[in-house]
N, C-alpha and C positions, 0 to 999 in steps of 0.2 A: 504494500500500500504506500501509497504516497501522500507525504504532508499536504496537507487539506489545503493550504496558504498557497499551492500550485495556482500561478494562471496560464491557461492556455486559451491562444485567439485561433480562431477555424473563419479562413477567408475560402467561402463557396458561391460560384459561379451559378446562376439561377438557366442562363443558355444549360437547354438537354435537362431539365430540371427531374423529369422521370429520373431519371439516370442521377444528377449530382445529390436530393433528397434522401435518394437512399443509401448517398456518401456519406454523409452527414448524420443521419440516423445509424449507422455504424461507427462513425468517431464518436459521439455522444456516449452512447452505450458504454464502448471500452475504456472510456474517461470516466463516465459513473462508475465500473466494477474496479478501476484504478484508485478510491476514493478523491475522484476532484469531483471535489461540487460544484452542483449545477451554476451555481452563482461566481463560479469559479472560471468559467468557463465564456466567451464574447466570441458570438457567432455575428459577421458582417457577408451579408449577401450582398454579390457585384454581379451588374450585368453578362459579363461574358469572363471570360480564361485572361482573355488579355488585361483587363482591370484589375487582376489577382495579384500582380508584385507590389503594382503601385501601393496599395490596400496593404499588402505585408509590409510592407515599408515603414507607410506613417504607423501600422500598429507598433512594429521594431523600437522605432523612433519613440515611444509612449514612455518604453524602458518600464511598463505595467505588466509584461507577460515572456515567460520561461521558455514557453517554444510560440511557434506561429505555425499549424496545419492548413495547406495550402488542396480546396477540394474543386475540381472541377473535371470534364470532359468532353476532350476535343474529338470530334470522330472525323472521319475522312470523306471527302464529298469529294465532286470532282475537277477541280482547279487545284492551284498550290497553294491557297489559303492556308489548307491543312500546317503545311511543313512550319511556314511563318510565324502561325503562331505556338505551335508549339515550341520550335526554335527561341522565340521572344519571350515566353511563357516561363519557360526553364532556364532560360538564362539569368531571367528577370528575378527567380525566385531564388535561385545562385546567389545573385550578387548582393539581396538587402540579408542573406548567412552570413555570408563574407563581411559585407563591411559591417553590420552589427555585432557578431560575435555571437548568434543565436538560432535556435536548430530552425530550420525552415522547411516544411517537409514538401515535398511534392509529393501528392494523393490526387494527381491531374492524369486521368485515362486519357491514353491518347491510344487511338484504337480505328482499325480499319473501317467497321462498320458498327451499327446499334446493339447488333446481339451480342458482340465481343464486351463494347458498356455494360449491357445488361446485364451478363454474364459477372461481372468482375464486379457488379453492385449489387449483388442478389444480397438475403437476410443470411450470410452465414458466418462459418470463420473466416473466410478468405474473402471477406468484404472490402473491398482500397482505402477505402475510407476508418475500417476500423483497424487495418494494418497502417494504417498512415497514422492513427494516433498510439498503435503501440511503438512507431517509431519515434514519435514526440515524447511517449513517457521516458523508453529506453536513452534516447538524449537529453532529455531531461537533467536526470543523474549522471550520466558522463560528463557533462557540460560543469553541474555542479561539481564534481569530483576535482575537474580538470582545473575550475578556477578555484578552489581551492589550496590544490597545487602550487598554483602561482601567489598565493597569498601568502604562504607559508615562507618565501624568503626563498625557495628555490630556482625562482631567475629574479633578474635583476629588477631593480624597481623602475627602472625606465621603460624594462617590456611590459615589465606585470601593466603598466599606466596605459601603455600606448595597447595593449593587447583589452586592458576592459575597456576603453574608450571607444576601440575603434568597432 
């Protein structure tokens, strides 16, 4: 179980909402059996996939939440929309990890067609959504762990500074 004081923010994409809903009602779930309480917890619904980093961003930025799960689902239609944004998508969710210093998950199906979605959002274990927050809780604790580490005097105080800030 994990300290109750846990916040985690789930930025889900309302585009394919069949499909991202039951992302979402999978991260939930695993976070209640996790003990993070509901209240604990800041779901922001954005228009599409591409809206997703920015949204992670300003949450990052808040400096209010442990991890940020990133839910949505791009499928493949037939132009190169597809690749773009998932390309932008993932990179986007990369880079507010990196420059904040905070787990970022990516729980964005990106997927040839609807029933591959479907498939990968059904109510079970292998739901994306609820593996995408057991990869928030599992970094979670690493993340603590790690900055811990650095508090302790074992690097120097110039990286420990420039490593929480950045």
């Amino acid at each position: 179980m994990l300290h109750s004081k846990i916040n985690i923010a789930i930025v889900v994409s309302v585009f394919n909402s069949k499909v991202t809903e039951k992302l979402l009602e999978g991260a939930l779930s695993f976070l209640m059996e996790s003990g993070i309480e509901k209240d604990h917890t800041h779901v922001v619904k954005v228009p599409g996939a591409i809206e997703i980093p920015l949204t992670a961003k300003l949450l990052a930025q808040s400096k209010k939440y442990q991890a940020i799960i990133c839910l949505g689902a791009v499928i493949r239609g037939e132009t190169n929309h597809y690749e773009y944004v998932c390309q932008q998508v993932s990179f986007g969710c990369q880079q507010v990890m990196m420059d904040f210093s905070i787990p970022v998950i990516f729980g964005i199906l990106t997927t040839k067609n609807m029933k591959q979605a479907q498939d990968r959002s059904r109510q079970s274990k292998h739901n994306k959504g609820r593996e995408a927050a057991q990869a928030a809780v599992k970094m979670v604790k690493i993340t603590q762990e790690l900055l811990s580490l650095c508090s302790t005097g074992s690097v120097r105080p110039e990286e420990r500074e420039a490593r929480l800030e950045g």
